[in-house]
Structures are given as C-alpha cells and as structure tokens.
C-alpha positions in Angstrom: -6.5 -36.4 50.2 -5.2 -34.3 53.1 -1.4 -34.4 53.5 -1.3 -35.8 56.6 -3.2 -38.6 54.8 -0.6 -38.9 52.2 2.5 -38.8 54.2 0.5 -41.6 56.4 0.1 -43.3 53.3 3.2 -43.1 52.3 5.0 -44.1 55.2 3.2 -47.5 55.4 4.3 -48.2 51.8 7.2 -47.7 52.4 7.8 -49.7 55.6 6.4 -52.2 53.6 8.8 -51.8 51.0 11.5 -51.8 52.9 10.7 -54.8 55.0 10.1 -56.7 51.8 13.7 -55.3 50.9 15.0 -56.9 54.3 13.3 -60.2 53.9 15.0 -60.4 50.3 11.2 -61.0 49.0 12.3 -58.3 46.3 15.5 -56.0 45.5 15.8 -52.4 45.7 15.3 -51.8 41.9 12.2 -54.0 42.1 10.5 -52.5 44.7 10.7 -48.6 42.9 11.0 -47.0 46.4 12.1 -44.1 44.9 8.6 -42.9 43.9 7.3 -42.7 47.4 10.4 -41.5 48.9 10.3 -38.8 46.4 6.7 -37.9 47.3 7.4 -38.2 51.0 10.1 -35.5 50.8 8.1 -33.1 48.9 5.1 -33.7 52.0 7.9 -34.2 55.4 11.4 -33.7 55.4 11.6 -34.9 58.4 10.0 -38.2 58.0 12.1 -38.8 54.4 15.4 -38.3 56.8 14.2 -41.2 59.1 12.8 -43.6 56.5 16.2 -42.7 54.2 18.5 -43.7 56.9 16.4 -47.2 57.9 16.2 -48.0 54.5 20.1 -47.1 53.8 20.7 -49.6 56.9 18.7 -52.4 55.5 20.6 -52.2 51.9 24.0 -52.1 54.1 23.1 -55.4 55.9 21.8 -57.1 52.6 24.0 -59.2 50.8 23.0 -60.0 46.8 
C-alpha cells in the first residue's frame, strides 16, 4: 500500500475513532487509538498534530 494510501487510511480510522469517543459509544482505552496515531506519525507529522489536538479536545469535553 502506497503511503498516501495508508495515511488516508489511517485518518478515516481515526476520525471514526474519535467520533465514537465523542458520542461516548466507547472510551479512549477501548478504542486503542494509540496504534494508528502511532502509525500516522511515523507516515505525517503533520496530520498526527491536527488529529492529536481534535482528539485531545474531544477527551477535554467528555465527562466519565
């Protein structure tokens, strides 16, 4: 798979995750979004930055 494929790929997963996060159909430690944020910022710096900080902003706003 190309890397522009991946980091595509990755992306979507983790939008997904992290709108499953927001919705409060999972938690954080359920969803293992570590993996693909882990991948992503081997692939695009960049893109891991943006993710990070919308996913830091959805786990700020969540209450347990």
């Amino acid at each position: 798979m190309s890397p522009e494929k991946q980091i595509e790929s990755l992306e979507r997963k983790i939008t997904s995750l992290v709108t499953q996060i927001k919705n409060g159909e999972i938690t954080a430690a359920q969803s293992k979004i570590g993996k693909p944020f882990n991948k992503l910022k081997e692939l695009d710096l960049a893109s891991y930055e943006k993710f990070l900080k919308q996913y830091k902003e959805v786990l700020s706003t969540r209450t347990v």
